[in-house]
C-alpha positions as CSV (number, residue, x, y, z in Angstrom):
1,X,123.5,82.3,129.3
2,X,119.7,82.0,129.0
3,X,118.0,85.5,130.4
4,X,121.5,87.6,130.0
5,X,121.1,91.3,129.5
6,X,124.0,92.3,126.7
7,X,124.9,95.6,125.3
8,X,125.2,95.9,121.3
9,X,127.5,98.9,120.5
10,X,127.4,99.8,116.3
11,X,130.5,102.4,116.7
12,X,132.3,104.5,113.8
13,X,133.1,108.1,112.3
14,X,130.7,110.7,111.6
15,X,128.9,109.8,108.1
16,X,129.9,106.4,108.4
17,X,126.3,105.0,107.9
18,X,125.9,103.6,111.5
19,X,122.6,104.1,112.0
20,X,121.2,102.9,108.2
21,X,123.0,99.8,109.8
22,X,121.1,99.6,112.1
23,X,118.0,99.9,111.0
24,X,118.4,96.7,109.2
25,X,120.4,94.7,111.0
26,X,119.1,95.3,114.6
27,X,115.5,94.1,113.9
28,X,116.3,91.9,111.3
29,X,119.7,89.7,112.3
30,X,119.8,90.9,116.2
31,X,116.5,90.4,116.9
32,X,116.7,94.4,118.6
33,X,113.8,96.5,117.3
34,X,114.4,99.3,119.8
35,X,117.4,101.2,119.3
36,X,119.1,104.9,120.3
37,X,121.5,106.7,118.6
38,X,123.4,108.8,121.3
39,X,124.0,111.9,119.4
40,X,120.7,112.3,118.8
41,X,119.9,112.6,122.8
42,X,122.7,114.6,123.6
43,X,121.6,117.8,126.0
44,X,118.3,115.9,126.7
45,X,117.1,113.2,128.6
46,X,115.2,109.9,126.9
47,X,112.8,107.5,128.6
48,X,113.9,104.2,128.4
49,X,112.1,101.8,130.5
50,X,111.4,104.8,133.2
51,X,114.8,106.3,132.7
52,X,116.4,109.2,131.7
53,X,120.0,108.1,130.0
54,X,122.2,110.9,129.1
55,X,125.0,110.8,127.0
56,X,127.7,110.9,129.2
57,X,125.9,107.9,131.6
58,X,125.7,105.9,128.8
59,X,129.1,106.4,127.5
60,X,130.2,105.3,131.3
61,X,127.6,102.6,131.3
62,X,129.2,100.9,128.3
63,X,132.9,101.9,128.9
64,X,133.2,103.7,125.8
65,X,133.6,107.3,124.6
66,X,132.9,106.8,121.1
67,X,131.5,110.0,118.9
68,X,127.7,108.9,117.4
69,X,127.7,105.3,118.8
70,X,124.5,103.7,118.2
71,X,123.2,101.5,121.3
72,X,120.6,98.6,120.9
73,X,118.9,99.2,125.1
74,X,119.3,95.3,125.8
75,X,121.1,95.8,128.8
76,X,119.1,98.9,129.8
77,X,115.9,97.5,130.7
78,X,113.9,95.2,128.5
79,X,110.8,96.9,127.6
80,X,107.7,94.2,128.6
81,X,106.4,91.6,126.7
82,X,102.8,92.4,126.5
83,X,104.0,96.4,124.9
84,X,106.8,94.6,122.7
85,X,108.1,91.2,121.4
86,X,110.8,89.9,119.8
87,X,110.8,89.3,116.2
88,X,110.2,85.4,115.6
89,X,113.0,83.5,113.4
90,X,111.9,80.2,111.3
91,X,114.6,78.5,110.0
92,X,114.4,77.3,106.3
93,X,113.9,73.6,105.3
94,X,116.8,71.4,105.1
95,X,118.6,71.9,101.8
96,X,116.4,74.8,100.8
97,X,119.1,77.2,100.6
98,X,116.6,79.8,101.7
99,X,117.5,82.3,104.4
100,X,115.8,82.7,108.3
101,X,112.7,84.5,108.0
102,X,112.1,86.6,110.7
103,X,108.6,87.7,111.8
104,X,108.2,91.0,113.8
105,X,105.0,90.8,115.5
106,X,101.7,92.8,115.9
107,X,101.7,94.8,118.9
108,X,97.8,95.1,118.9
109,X,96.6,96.7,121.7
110,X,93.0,99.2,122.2
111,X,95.9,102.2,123.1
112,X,97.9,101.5,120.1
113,X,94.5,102.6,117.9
114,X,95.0,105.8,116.0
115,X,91.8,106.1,114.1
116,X,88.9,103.5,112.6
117,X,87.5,104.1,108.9
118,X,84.6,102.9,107.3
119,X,83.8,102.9,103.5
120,X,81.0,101.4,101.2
121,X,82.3,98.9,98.1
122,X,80.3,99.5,94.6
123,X,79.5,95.6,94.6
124,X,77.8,93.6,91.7
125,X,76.7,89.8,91.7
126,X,77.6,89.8,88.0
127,X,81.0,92.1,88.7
128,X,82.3,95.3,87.2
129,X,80.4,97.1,84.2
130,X,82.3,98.7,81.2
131,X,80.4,99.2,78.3
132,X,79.5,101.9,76.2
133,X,75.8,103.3,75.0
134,X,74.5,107.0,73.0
135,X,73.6,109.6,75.3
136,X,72.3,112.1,72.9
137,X,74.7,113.0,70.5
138,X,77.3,112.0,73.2
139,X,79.2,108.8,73.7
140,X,78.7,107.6,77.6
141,X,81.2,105.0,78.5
142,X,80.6,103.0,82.1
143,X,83.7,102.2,84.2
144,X,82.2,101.2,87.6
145,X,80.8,98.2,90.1
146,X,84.2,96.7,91.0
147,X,83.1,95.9,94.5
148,X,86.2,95.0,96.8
149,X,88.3,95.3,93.4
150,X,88.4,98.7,92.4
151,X,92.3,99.6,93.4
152,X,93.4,96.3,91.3
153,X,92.1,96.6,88.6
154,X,91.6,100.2,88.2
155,X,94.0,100.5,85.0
156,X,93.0,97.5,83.7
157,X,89.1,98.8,83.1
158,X,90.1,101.7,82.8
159,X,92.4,100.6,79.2
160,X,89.3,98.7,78.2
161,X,87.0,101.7,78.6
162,X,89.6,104.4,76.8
163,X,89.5,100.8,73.9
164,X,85.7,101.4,73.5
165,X,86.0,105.0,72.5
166,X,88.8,104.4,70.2
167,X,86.7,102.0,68.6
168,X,83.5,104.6,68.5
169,X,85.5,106.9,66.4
170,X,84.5,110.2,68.6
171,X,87.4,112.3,69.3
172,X,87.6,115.7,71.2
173,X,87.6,116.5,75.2
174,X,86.2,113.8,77.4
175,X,84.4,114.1,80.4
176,X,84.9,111.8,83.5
177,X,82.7,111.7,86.1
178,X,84.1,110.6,89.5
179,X,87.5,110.8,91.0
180,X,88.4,107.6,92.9
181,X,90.8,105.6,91.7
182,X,88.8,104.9,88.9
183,X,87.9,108.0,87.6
184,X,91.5,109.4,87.9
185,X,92.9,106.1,86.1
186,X,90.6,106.6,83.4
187,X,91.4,110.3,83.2
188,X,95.3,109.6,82.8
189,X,94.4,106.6,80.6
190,X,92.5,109.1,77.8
191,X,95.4,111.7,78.1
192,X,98.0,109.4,77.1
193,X,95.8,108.9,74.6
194,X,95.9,112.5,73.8
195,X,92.4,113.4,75.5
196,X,91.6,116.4,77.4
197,X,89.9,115.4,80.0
198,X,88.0,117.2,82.5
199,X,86.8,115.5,85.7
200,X,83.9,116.2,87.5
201,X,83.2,115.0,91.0
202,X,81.6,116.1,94.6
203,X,84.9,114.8,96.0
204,X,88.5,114.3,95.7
205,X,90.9,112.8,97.2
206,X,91.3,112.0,100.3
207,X,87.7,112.2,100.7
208,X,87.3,109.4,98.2
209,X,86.2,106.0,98.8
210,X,89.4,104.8,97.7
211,X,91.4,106.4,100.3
212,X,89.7,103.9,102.6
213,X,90.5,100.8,100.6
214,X,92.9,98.2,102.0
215,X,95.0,98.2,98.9
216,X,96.8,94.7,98.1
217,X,96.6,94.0,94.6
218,X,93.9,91.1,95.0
219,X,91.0,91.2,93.3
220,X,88.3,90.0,96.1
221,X,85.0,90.5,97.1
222,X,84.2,91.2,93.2
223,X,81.2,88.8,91.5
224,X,79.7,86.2,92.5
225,X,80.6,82.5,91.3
226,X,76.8,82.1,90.2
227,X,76.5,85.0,88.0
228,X,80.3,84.4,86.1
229,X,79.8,84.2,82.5
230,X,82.6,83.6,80.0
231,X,82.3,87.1,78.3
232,X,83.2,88.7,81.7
233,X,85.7,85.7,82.5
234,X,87.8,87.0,79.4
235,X,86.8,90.5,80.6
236,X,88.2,90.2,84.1
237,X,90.9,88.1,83.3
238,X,92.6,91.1,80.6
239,X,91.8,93.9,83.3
240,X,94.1,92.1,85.4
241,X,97.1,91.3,83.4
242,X,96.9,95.0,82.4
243,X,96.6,96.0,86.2
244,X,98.9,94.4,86.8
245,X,101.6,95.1,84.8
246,X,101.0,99.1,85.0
247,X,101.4,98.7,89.0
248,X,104.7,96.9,88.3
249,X,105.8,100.1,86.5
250,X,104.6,102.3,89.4
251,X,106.7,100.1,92.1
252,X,108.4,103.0,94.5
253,X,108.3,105.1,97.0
254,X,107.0,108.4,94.6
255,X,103.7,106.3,94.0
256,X,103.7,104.1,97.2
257,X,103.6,101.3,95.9
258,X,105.9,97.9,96.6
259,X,106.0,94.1,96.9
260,X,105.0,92.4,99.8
261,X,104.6,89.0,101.5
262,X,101.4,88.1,102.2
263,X,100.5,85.3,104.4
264,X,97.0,83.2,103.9
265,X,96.5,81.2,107.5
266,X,94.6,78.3,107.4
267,X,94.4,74.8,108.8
268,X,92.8,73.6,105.6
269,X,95.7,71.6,103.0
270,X,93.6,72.5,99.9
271,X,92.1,75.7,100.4
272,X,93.1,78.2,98.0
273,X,93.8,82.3,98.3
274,X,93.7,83.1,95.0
275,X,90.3,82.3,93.7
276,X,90.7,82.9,89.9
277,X,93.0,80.1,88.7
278,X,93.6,82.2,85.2
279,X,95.6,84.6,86.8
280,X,97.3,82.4,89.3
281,X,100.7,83.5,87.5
282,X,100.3,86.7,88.5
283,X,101.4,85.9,91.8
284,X,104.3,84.7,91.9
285,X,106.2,82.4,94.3
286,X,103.1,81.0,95.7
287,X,103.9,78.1,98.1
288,X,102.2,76.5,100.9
289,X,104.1,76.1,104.0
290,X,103.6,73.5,106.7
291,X,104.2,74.3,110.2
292,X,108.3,73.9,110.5
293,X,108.2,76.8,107.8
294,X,105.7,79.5,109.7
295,X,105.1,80.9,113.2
296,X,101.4,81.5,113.1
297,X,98.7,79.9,114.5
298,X,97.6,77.6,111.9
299,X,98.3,74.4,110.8
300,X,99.7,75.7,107.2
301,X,100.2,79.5,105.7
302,X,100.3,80.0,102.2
303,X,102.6,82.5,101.1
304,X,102.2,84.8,97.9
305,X,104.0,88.0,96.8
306,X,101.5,90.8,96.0
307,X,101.6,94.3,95.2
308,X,100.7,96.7,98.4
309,X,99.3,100.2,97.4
310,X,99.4,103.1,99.9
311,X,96.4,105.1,99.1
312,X,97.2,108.6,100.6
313,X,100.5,108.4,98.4
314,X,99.1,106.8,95.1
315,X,96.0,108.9,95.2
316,X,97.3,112.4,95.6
317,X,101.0,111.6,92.9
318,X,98.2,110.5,90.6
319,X,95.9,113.6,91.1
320,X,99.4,115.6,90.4
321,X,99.8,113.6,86.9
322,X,96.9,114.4,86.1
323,X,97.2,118.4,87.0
324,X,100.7,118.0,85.1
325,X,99.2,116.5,81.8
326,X,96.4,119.4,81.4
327,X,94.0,117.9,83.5
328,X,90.9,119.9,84.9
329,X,88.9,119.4,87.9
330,X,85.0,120.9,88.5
331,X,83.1,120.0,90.9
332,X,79.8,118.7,90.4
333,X,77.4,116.1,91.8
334,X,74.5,114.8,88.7
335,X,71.0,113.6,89.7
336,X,70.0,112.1,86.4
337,X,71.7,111.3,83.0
338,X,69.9,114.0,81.1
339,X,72.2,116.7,83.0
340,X,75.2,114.8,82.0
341,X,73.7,116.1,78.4
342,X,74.5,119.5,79.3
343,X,78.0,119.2,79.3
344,X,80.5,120.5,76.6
345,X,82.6,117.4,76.2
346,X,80.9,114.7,73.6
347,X,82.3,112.0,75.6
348,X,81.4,111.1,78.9
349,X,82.5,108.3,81.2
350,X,81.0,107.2,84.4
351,X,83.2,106.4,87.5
352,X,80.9,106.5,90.0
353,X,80.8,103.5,91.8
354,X,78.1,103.2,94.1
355,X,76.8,106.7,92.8
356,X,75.5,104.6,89.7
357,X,73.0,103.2,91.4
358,X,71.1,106.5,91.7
359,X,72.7,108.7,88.4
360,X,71.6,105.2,86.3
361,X,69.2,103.2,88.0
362,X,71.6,100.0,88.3
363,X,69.7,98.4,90.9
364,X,71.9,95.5,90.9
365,X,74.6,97.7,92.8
366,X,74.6,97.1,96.5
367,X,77.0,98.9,99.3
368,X,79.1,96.3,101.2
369,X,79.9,97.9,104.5
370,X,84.2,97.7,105.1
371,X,85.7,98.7,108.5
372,X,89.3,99.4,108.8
373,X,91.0,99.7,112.4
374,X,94.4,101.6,112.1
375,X,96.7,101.1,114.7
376,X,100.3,103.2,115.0
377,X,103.1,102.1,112.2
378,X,105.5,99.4,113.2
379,X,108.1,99.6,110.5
380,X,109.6,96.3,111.1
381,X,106.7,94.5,110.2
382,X,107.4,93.6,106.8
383,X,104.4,91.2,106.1
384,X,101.0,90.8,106.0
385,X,98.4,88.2,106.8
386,X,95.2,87.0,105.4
387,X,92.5,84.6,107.4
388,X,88.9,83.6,108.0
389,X,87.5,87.1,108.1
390,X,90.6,89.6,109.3
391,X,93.8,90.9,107.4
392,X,97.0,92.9,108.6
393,X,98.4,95.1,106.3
394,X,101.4,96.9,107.4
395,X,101.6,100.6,105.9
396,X,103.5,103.9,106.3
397,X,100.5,105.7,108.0
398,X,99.9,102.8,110.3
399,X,99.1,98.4,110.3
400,X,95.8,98.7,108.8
401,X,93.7,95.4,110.4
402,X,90.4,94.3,108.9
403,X,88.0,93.2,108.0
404,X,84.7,93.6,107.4
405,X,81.9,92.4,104.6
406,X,78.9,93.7,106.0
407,X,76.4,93.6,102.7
408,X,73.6,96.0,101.9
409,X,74.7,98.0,105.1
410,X,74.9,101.7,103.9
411,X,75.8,103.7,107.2
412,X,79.4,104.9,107.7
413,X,79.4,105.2,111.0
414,X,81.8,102.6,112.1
415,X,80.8,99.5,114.4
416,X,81.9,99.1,117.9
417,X,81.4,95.2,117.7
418,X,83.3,95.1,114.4
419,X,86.0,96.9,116.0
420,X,86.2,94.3,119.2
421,X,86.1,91.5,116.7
422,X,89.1,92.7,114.8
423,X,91.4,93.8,117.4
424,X,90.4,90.4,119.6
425,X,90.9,88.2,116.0
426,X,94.5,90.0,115.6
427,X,95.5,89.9,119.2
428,X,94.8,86.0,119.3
429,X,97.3,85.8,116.2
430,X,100.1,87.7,116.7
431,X,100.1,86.7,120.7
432,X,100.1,82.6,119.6
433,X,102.9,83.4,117.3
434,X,105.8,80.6,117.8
């Protein structure tokens, strides 16, 4: 009957795997994403709704002595609506032969905030540099300016900056300045080359600007249509099929990295996510779904499958690989290129991002201002969204919502307004969900 309480009891031997069950069928097929498992309380009480459940009351509550019995708390007080809600089932189209897709949603609330993170993107109206030039008697490669980008395509520019000293013909150690994400792909590029490779940088991870990137493999927020040319159309477009592919080969929990549905919202039939139409094959299973097919707010959703990076992860088993392989670290911050000249390596490449700006007066480099608001993990929200100015990715460490574009801005202290506008933007989503 319609408002019944029930009980769901998931019973069995010791080592029987009732509570991996659980995990995925409660949320998932149940639509329970609260669960105990009794063993786990015995000798102590546990709050459920305001009340403390021992083991042996709950055995007599349900009738049962059963050793490790795993209880979803329907029938013990349904925890509110506005701290929890159901996960949201949409049936598949007629003759689809697709399965239900359930939707956990969002529980965004000001309490639920566990930190808010602010870093600057390295951003370029004619997109990424990587070219090469004589410093001296040195080689001095440029990796750097991917704006919003820098996670994607990271191996990518990194292959086609290790391709330009193979071509030069210099061999011996190689110096790499900077150690975001693109200095330590660049650095594990060259020693699979058979480089050694030093890095030099004021910071490492996870003081990095990378450790603050959002982290789907999209590359946004990374030139500007006006200033595409076809040289860096061909450039772009083999940085990303490269990219890609090594992030496939990283896929796991070791690197933190795994696919994802992502979730464009819009009320618009023709708009378009993906933005560079050469690499549309790169994300595969793209569809658009109408409203039968989606419980958001909008009139259609387009769903893609992209690669989701967890930067704390990826950042640090990288830095290991690179300790592994030989690597060396010294810190170091340079003022001007003629101290670069001091160095012992004969080949140099810069990965410093915004730092460019300043080491080589590329004025064209301006800091975009992004704003992350982090509230606590929900682990059965296995999805993320994407509309008119916020995203929801769903992490380990926490549902990462954004976002912000704020150009030329260069302050890291984050913005209280920002803040309200994401949280409000999210809550009106995930509350309208259907």
């Amino acid at each position: 009957m319609p408002g019944e309480k029930k009980i769901i009891i998931i019973a069995g031997p010791n080592g029987a795997g009732k509570t991996t069950f659980a995990r995925e069928f409660l949320p998932r097929e149940a639509g329970c994403p609260d669960f105990i498992e009794v063993h786990s309380i015995e000798g102590q009480g546990t709050a459920l709704d305001n009340h403390r459940v021992s083991r042996r009351n709950m055995l007599r509550t349900a009738g049962l002595a059963l050793a490790g019995t795993v209880i979803a708390p329907a029938a013990l007080g349904q925890r509110k609506r506005s701290q929890h809600s159901p996960p949201y089932t949409v049936d598949p189209v007629l003759g689809s032969k697709k399965r239900p897709r359930r939707f956990a949603p969002v529980n965004v609330a000001r309490e639920r905030v566990i930190r808010t993170v602010v870093g600057l993107r390295p951003f370029r109206q004619s997109g990424f540099v990587v070219r090469a030039e004589s410093l001296g008697d040195k080689l001095l490669v440029h990796n750097y300016g991917h704006g919003g980008a820098g996670m994607t395509l990271s191996w990518g520019t990194a292959q086609l900056a290790a391709d330009l000293i193979s071509e030069s013909g210099k061999s011996g150690p190689a110096a790499v300045i900077g150690c975001g994400v693109i200095g330590l792909s660049t650095a594990r590029t060259l020693q699979r080359r058979g480089f050694a490779v030093t890095i030099y940088a004021k910071s490492l991870p996870p003081e990095t600007t990378s450790n603050i990137s959002g982290a789907s493999w999209s590359p946004t927020s990374i030139v500007e249509t006006a200033h595409r040319t076809s040289t860096w159309d061909a450039q772009f477009e083999r940085a990303a099929r490269i990219a890609h592919r090594a992030y496939q080969l990283l896929i796991g929990d070791e690197y933190g990295v795994r696919w994802r549905e992502q979730y464009y919202l819009t009320d618009d039939e023709d708009d378009d996510p993906v933005g560079f139409g050469e690499i549309r094959d790169l994300f595969p299973d793209w569809r658009r779904l109408d409203k039968r097919e989606h419980p958001f707010p909008t009139r259609y959703a387009v769903v893609e499958n992209l690669m989701f990076i967890e930067p704390s992860i990826y950042l640090n088993t990288l830095l290991r690989d690179f300790y592994i392989a030989g690597g060396r670290i010294r810190n170091a911050f340079f003022m001007e290129p003629g101290q670069l000249g001091g160095l012992s390596e004969r080949i140099v490449v810069n990965c410093t991002g915004l730092g460019a700006r300043e080491l080589f007066g590329d004025r064209e480099l301006t800091p975009v201002k992004g704003q992350l608001t982090v509230l606590l993990p929900q682990p059965e929200v296995d999805y993320a969204i994407v509309t008119q100015g916020l995203y929801m990715f769903p992490r380990k460490d926490g549902i990462m919502l954004g976002g912000t574009f704020e150009r030329g801005v260069e302050t890291l202290t984050p913005n209280p307004e920002a803040e309200e506008r994401i949280l409000s933007g999210h809550q009106r989503i995930f509350s309208t969900m259907k």
